[in-house]
PAZAPA-4460 file (N, C-alpha, C; in steps of 0.05 Angstrom, whole numbers, plus 32768, in hexadecimal, padded with zeros to 4 digits):
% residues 322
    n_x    n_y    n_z   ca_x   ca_y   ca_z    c_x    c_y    c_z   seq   type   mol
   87D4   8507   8798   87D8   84EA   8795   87C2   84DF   8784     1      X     A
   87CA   84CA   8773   87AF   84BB   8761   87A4   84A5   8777     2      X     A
   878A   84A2   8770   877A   8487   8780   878E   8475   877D     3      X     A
   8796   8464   878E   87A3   8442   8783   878F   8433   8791     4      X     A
   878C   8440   87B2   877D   842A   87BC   875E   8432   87C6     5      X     A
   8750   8418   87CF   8738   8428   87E1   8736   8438   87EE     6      X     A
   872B   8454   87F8   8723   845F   8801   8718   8461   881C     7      X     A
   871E   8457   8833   870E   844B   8853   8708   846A   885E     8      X     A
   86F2   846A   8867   86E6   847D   8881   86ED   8472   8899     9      X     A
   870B   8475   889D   870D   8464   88BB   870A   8480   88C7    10      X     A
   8701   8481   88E0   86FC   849C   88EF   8713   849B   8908    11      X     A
   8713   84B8   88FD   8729   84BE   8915   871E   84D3   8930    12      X     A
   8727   84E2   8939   871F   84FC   8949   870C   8513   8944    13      X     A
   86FC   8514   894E   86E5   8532   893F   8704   8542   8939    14      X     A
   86F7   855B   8929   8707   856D   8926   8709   8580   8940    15      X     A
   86F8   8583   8952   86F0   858B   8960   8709   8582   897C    16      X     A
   870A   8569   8979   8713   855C   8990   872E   855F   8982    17      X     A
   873F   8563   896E   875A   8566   8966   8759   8585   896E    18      X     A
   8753   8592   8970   8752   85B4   8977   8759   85B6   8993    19      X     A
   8749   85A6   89A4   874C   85A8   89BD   8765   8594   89CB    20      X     A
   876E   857F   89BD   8784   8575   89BF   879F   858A   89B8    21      X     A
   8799   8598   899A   87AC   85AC   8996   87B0   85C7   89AA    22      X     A
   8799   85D0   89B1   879E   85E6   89C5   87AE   85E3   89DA    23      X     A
   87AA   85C7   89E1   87B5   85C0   89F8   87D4   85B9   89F8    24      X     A
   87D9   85B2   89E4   87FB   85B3   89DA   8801   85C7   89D3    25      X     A
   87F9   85E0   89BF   8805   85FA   89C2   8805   8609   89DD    26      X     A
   87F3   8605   89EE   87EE   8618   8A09   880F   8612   8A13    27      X     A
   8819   85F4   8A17   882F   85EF   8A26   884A   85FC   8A17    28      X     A
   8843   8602   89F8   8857   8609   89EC   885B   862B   89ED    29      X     A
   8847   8639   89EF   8848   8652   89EC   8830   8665   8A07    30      X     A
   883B   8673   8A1F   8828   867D   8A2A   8819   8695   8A2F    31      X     A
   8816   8698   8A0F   880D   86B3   8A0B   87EC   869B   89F9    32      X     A
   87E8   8682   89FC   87CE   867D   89EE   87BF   867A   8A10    33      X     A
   87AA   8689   8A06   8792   8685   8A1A   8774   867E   8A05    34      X     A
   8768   867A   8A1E   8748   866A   8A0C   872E   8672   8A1B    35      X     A
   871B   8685   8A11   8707   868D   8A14   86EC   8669   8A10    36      X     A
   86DC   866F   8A1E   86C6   865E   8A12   86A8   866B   8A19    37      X     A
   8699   8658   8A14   8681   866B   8A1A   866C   8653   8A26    38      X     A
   8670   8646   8A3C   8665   8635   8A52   8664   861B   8A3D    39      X     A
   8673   860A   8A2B   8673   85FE   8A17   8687   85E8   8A17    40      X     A
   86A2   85F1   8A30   86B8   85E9   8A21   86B8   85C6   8A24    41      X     A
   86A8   85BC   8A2F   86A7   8593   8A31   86A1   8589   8A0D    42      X     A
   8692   85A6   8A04   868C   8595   89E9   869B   85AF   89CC    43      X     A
   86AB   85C1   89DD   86C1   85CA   89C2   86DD   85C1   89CD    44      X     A
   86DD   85B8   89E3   86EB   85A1   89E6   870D   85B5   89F4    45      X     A
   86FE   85CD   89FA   8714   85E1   8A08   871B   85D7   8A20    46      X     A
   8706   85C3   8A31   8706   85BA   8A4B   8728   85B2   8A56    47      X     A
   8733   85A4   8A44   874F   8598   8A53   8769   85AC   8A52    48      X     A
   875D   85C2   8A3B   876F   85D8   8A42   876A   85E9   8A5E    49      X     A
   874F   85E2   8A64   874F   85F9   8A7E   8750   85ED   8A96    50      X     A
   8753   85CD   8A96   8758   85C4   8AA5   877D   85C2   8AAE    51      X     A
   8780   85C4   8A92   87A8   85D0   8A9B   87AE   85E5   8A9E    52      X     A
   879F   85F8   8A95   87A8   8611   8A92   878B   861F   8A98    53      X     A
   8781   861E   8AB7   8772   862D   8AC8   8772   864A   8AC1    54      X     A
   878A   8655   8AC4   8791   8677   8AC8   878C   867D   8AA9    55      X     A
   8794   8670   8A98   8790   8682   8A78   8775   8673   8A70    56      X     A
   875B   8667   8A7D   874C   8668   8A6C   872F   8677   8A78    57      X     A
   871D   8684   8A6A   870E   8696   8A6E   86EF   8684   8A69    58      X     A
   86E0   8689   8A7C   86C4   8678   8A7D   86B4   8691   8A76    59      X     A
   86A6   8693   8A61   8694   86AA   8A5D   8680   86A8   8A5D    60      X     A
   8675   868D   8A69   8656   868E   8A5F   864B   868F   8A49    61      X     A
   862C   8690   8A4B   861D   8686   8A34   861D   86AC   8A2A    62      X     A
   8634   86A9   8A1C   8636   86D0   8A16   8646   86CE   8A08    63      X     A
   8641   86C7   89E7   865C   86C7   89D4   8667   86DC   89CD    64      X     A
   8653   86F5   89CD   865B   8713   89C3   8677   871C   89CF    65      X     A
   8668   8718   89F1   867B   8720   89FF   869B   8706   8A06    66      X     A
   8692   86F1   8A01   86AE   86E7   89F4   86BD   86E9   89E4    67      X     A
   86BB   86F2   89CE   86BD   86FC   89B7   86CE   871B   89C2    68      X     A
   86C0   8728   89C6   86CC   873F   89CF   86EA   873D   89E9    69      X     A
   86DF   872E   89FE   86FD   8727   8A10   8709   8715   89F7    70      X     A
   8711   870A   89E4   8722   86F9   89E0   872D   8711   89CE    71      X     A
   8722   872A   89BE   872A   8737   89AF   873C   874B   89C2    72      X     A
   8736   8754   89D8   8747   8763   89EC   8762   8758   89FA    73      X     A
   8756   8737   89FD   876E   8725   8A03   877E   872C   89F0    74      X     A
   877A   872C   89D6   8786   8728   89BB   8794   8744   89BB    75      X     A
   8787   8759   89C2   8796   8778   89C2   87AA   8778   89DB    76      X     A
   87AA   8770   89F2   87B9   8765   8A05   87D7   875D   89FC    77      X     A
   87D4   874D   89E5   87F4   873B   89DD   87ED   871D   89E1    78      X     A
   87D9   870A   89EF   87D6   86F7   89F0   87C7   86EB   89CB    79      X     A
   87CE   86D3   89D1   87BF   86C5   89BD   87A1   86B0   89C6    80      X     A
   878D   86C2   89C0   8771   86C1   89C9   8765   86A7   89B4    81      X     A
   875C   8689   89C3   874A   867C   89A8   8731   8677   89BF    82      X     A
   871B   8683   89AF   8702   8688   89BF   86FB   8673   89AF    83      X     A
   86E1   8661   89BF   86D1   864B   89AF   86B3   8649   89BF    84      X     A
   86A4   863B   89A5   868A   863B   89AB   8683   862B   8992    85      X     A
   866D   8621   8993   865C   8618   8977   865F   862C   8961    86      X     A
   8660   861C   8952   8668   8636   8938   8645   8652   893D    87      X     A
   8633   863E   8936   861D   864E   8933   861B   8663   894C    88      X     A
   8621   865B   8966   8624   866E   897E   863E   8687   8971    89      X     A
   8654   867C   8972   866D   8696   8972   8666   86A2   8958    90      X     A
   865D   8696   8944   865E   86AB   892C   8641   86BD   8928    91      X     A
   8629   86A5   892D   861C   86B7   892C   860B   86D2   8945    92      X     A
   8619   86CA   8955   860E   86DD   8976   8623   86E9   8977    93      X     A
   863B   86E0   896B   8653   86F6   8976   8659   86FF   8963    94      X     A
   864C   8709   894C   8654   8712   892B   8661   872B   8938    95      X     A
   864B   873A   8940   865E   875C   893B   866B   875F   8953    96      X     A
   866D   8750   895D   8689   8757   896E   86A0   874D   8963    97      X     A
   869E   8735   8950   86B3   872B   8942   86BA   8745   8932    98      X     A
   86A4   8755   8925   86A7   8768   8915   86B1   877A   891A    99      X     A
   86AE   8786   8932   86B6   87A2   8942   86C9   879C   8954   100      X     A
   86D7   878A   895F   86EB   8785   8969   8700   8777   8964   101      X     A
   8702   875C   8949   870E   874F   8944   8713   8758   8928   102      X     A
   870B   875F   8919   8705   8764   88FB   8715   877E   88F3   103      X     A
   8709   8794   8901   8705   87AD   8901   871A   87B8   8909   104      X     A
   8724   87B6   8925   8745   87BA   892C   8759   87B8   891E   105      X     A
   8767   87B7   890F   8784   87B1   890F   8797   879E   8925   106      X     A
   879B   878E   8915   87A9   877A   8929   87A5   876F   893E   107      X     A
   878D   8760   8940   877C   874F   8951   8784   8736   894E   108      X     A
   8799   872B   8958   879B   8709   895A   878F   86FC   895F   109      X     A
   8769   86F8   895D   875D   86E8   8969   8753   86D4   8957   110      X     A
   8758   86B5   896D   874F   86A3   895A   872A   8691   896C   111      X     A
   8727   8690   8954   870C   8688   895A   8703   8669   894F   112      X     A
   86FC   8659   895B   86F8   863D   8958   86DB   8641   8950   113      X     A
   86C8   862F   894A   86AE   862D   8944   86AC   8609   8945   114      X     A
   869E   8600   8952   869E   85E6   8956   867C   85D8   894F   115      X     A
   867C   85BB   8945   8659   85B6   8942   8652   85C8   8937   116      X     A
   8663   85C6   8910   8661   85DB   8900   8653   85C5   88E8   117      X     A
   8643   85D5   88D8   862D   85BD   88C8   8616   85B0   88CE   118      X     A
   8608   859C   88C2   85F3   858D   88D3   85FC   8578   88DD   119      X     A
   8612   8571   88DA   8619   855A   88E6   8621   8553   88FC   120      X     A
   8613   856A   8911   8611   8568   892D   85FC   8561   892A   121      X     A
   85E7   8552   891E   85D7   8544   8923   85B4   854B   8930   122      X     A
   85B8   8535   894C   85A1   853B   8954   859D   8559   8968   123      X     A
   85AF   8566   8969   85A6   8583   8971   859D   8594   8969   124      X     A
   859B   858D   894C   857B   859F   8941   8593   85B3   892B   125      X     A
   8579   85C3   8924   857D   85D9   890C   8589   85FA   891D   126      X     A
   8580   85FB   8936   8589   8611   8945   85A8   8610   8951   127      X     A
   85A9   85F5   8949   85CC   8600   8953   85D9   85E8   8937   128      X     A
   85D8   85EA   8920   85DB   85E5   890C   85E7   85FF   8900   129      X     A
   8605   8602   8905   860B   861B   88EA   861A   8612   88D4   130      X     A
   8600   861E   88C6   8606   8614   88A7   860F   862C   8896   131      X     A
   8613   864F   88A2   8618   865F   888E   862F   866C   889F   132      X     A
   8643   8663   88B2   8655   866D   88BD   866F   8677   88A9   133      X     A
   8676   865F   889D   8695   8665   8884   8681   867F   8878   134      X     A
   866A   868C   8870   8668   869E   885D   8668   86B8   887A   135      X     A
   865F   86BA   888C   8664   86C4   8897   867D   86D7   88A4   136      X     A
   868F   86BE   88A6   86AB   86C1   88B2   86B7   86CD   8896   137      X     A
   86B6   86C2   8880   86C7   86CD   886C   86BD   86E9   8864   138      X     A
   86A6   86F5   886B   86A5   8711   8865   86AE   8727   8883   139      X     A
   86BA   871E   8896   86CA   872C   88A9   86E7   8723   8897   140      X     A
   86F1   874D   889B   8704   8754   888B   8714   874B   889C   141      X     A
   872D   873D   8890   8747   8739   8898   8742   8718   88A1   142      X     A
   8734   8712   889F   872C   86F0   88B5   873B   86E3   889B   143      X     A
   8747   86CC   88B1   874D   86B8   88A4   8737   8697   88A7   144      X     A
   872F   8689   888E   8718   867B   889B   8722   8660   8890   145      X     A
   8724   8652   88A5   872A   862D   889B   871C   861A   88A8   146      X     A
   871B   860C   889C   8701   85F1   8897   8709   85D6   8890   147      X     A
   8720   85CB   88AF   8731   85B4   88AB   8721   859B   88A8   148      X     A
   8734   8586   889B   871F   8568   8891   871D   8558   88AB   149      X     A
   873C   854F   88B0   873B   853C   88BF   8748   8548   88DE   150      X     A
   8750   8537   88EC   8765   8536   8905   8779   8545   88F5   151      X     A
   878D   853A   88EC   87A6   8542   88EB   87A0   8560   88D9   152      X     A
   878F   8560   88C5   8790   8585   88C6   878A   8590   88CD   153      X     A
   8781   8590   88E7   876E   859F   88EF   8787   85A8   890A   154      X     A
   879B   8591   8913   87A6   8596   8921   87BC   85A5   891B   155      X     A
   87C3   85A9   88FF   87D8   85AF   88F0   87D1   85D2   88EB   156      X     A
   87B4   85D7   88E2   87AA   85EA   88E3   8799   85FF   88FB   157      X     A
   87A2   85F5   890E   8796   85FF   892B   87C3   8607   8931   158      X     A
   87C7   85F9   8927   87EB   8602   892D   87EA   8611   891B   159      X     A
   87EA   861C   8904   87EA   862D   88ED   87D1   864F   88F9   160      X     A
   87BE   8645   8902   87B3   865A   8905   87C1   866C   8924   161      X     A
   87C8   865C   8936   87D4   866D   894B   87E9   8674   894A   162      X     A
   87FC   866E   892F   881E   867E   8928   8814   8694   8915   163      X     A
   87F6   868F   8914   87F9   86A7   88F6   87E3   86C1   8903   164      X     A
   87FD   86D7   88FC   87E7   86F1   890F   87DB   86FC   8904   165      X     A
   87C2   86FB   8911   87A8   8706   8904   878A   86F3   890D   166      X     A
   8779   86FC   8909   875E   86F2   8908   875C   86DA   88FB   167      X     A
   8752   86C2   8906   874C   86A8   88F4   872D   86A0   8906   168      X     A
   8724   8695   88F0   8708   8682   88F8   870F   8666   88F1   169      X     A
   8706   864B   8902   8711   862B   88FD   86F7   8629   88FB   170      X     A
   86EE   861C   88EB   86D7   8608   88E9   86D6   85EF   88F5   171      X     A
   86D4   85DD   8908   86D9   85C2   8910   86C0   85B5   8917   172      X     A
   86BD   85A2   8913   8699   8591   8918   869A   857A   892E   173      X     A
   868A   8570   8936   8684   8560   893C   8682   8546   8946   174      X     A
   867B   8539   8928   867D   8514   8928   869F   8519   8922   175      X     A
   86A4   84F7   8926   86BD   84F0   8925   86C7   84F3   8901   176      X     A
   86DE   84FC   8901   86E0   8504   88DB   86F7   84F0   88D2   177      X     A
   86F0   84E7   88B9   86F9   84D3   88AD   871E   84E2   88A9   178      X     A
   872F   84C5   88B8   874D   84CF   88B1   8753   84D1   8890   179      X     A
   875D   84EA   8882   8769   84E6   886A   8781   84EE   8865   180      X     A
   8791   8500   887F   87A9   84FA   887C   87BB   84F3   888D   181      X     A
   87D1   84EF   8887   87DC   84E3   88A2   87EB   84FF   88B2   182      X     A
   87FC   84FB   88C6   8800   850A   88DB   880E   8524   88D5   183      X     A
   8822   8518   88BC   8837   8527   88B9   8834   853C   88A3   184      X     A
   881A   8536   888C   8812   854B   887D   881B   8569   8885   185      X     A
   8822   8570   8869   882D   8590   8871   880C   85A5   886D   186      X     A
   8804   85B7   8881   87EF   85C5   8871   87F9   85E1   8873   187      X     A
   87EA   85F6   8868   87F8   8613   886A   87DB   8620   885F   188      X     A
   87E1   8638   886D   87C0   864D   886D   87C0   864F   884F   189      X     A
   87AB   864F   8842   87AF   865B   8823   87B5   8641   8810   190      X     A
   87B8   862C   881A   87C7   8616   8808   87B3   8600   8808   191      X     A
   87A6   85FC   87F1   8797   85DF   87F2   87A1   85CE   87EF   192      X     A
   8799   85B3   87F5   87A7   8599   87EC   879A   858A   87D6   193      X     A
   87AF   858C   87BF   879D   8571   87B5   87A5   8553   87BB   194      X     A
   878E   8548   87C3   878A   852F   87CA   8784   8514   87C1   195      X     A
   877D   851D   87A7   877F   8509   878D   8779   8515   877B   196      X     A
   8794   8507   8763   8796   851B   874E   8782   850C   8736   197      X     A
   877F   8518   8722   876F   8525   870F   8770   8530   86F9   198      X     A
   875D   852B   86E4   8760   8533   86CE   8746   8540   86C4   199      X     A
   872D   853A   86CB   8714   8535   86BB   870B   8545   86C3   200      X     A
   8701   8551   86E5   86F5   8562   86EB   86FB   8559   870E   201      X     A
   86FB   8574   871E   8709   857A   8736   86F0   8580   874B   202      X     A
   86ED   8566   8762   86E4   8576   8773   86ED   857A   878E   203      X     A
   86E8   85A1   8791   86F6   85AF   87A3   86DB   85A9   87C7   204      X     A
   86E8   85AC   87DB   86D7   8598   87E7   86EF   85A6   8809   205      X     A
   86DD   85A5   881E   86EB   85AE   8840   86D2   8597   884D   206      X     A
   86E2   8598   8860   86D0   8591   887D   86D5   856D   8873   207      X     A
   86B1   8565   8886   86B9   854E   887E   86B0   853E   885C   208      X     A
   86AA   8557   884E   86A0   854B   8836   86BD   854C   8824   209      X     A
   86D0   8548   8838   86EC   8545   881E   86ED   8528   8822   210      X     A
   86E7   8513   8836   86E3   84FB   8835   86D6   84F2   8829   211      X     A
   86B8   8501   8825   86A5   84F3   8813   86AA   84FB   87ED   212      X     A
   86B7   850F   87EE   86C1   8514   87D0   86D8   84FE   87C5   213      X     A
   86E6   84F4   87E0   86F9   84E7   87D4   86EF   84C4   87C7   214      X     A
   86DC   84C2   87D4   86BF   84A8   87D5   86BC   84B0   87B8   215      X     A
   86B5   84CE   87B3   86A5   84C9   879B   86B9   84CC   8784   216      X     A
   86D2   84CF   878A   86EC   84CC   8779   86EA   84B1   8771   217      X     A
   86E4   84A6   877C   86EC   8480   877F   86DD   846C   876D   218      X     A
   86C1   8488   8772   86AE   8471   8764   86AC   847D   874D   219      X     A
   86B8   849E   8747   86B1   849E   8727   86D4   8496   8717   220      X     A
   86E3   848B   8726   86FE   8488   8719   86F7   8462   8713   221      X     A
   86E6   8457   871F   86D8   843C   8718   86BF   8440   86F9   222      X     A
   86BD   845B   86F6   86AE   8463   86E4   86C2   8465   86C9   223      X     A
   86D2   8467   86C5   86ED   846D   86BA   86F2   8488   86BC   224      X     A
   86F0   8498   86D2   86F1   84B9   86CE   8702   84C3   86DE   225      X     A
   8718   84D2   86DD   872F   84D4   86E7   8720   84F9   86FA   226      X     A
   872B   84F5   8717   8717   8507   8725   872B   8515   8739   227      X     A
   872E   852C   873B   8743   853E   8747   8733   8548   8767   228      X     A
   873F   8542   8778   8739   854B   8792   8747   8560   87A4   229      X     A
   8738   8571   87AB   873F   8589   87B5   8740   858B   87D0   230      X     A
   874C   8585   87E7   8742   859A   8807   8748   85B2   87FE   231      X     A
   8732   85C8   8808   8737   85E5   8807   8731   85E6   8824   232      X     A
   8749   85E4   882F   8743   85E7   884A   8744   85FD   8856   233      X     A
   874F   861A   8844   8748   8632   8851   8733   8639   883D   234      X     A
   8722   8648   884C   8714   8655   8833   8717   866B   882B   235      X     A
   871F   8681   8840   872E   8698   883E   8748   8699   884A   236      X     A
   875D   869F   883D   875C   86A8   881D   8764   868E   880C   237      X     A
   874B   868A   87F3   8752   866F   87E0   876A   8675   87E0   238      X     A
   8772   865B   87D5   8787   8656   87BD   877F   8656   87A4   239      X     A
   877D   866D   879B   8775   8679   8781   878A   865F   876C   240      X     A
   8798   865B   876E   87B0   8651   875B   87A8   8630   8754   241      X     A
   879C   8626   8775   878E   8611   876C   8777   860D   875B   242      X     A
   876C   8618   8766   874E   861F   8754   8755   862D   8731   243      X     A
   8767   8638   872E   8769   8644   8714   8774   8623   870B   244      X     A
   878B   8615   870F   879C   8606   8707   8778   85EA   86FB   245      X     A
   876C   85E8   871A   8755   85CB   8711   873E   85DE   86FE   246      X     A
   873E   85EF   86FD   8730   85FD   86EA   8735   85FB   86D1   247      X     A
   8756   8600   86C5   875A   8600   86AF   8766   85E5   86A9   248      X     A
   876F   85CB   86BD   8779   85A8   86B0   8762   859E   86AC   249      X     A
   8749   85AB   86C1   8732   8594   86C1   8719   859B   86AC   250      X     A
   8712   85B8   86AC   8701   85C6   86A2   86EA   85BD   86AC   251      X     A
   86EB   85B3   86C9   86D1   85B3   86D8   86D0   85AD   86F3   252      X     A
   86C3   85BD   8706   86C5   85B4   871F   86A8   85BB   872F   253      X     A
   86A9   85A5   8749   8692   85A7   8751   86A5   85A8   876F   254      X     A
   868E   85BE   8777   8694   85C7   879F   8680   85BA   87AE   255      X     A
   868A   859E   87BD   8683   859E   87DA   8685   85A8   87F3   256      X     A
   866D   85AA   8803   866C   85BB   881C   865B   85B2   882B   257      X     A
   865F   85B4   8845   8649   85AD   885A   8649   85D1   885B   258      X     A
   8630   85DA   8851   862C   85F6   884E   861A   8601   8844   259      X     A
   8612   8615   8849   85F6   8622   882C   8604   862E   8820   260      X     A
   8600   8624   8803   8609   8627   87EC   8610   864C   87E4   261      X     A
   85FE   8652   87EF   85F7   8670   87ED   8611   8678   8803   262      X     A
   8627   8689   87F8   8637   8693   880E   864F   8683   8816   263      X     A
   8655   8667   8811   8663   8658   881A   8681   8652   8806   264      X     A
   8689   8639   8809   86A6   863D   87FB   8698   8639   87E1   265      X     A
   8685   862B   87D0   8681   8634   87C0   867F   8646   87A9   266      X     A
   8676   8654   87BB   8674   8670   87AB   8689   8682   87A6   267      X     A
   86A1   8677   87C1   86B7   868E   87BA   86D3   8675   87A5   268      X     A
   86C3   8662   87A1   86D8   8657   878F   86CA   865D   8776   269      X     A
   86B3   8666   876C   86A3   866B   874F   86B0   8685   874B   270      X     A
   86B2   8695   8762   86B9   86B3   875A   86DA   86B2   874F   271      X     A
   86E8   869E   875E   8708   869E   8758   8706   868C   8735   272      X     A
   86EF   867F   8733   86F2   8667   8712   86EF   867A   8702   273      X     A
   86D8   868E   870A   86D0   86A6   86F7   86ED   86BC   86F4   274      X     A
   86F7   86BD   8706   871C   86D2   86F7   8722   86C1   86F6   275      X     A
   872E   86B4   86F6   8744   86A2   86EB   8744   8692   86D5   276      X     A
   872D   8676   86CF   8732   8664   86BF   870B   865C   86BB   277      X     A
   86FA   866D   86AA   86DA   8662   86B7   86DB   8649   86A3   278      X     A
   86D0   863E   86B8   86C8   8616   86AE   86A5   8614   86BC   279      X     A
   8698   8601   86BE   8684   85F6   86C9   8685   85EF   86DC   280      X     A
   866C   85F6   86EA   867A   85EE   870E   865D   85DD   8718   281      X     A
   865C   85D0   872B   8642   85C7   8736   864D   85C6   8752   282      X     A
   8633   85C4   8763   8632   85D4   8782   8628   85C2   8797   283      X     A
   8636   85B2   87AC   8625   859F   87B4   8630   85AC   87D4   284      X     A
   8610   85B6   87D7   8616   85C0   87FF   85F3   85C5   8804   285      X     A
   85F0   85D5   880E   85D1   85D5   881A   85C6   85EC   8815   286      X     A
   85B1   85EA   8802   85A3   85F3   87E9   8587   8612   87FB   287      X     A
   858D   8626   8806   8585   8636   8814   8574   8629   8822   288      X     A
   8574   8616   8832   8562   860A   884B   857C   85FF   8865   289      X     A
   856A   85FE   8872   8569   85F6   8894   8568   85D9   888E   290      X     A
   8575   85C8   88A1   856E   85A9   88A3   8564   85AC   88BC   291      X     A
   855C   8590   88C8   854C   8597   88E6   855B   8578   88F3   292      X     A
   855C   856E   8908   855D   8563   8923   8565   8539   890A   293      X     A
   8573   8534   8910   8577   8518   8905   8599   8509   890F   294      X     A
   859C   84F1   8903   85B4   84E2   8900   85CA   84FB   88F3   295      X     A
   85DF   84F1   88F7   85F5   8508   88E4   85F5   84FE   88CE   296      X     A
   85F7   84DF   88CE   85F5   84D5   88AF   85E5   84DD   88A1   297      X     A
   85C6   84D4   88AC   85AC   84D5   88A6   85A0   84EE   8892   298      X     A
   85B6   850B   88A4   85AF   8526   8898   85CA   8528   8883   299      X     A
   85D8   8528   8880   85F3   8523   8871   85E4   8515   8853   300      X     A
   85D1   8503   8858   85CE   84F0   8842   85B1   8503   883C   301      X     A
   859A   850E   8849   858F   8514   883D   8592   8532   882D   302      X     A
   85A8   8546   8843   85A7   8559   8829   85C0   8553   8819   303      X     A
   85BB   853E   8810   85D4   8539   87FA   85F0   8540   87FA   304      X     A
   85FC   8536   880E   8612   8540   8813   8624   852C   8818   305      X     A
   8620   8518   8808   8637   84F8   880B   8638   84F9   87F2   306      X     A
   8650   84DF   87EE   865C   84DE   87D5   864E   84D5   87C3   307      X     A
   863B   84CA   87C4   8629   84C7   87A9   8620   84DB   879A   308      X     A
   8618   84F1   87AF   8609   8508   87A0   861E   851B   8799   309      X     A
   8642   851A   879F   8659   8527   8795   865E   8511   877E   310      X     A
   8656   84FB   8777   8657   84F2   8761   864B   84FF   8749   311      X     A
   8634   8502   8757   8619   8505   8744   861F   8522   873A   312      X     A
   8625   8535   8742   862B   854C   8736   8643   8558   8732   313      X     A
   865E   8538   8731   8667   853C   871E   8666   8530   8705   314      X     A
   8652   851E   86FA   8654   8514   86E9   863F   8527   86D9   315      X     A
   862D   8537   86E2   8620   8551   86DB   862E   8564   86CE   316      X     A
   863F   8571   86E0   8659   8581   86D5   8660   8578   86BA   317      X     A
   866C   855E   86C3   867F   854C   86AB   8666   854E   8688   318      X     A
   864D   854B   8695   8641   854E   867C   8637   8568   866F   319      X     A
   863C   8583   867B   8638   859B   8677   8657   859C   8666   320      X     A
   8668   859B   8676   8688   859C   866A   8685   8591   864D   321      X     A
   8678   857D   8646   8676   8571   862F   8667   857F   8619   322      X     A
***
């Protein structure tokens, strides 16, 4: 769709809190979903599923490995296993069990949530801040990895990941995330959306910096510059087709991320620009450092991760392209 009108950050539901709303409507639909947690679930928001469904949900304690591991046995069982925890807890304490039990098997249906993903959990500091999970998750073979914007994809894509068999990782955060689509949006694993169309130069953009890309759509189409918007809401496996297509109308694109730059969707959309269509790219996520303990805005705005500074390097791009 082209800009016509303003752009509002009206806030809707964490992503977090649409997950746990959705679990709770597939559980009634299908009773082969059960839910692992790891002494967490009031704030990954598993709580109201196990308050309906006592018998299928599993309390594991402060022990992600070993959650990780029962949800992957659940998963060899025939049930449909979604274990949750802070992203930085399940991915990084329960890596090689993800590896050796979920990865490694053949046909492991396990899905795995990661919640209070980014810094924009705020004042809980840099220790439970995960900022290099998507590079993580995307180098376990066979995983599927998505990184929904708002409520409604996230709810759309928590239904997409428990019909589709196999290994998935969700990314979900936090603060409350700006609504940008409405209810009925179609999404599908593998399929980006574009969200405003474009001519000049494309930026590809998950989480909640597809709100703030769409900000900085606004203010450089007030610039006279016509600006293509991307959700790449899976990151494995791209949509190579998108990325080739804004590669070769726009001949320039810049990747937003709440992420280190090093490892993140970034890098696996430079590797898809490089086969397909190479143009100029610029990189706006978090530059090999740690943030520490603040506001969500506060850290959002200082490592440059609002729409001014997705302005700013695209009009960078735009002058390299030139």
């Amino acid at each position: 769709m082209a800009l016509t009108t303003r752009f509002e950050l009206k806030l809707g539901m964490a992503t977090r809190e649409a997950f746990g709303k959705t679990l709770v409507e597939l559980a009634r639909e299908n009773r082969d979903i059960v839910v692992c947690d790891a002494d967490l679930s009031k704030s990954t928001m598993t709580h109201a599923f196990a308050q309906e469904f006592p018998d299928r949900f599993f309390e594991c304690g402060i022990a992600e490995a070993n959650m990780v591991a029962i949800g992957s046995g659940l998963a060899a069982a025939g049930k449909i296993p979604f274990v949750s925890s802070f992203s930085c807890f399940v991915m990084n304490k329960g890596f090689e069990q993800l590896r050796v039990t979920a990865a490694y098997p053949p046909g492991i249906n396990l899905k795995v949530v990661g919640t209070h993903s980014g810094i924009s959990i705020g004042e809980d500091g840099p220790s439970q801040m995960s900022v290099e999970e998507i590079g993580l998750a995307c180098s376990l073979a066979g995983f599927v990895v998505l990184a929904p914007a708002d409520e409604a994809a996230t709810k759309a894509l928590v239904r997409a990941a428990a019909a589709y068999d196999g290994p998935v990782f969700i990314r979900t955060g936090r603060p409350k995330a700006p609504h940008i689509y409405n209810a009925d949006q179609k999404f599908a694993i593998g399929k980006a959306v574009e969200v405003v169309e474009g001519r000049d130069v494309t930026i590809i953009a998950n989480g909640l910096l597809v709100a703030q890309s769409i900000l900085a759509a606004e203010t450089l189409e007030a610039e006279g510059l016509s600006v293509r918007v991307i959700d790449m809401h899976t990151v494995k496996p791209l949509d190579r087709d998108a990325i080739a297509r804004a590669a070769a109308e726009t001949g320039a694109i810049v990747v937003a991320e709440e992420h280190l730059v090093d490892g993140g969707l970034g890098v696996r959309v430079a590797q898809a620009v490089a086969e397909t269509h190479p143009c100029v790219m610029e990189f706006v996520g978090i530059h090999d450092r740690y943030a520490e303990s603040g506001g969500p805005e506060e850290l959002l705005e200082k490592y440059h991760l609002v729409a001014p500074d997705i302005a700013a390097a695209a009009r960078k791009v735009l002058a390299r392209k030139r």
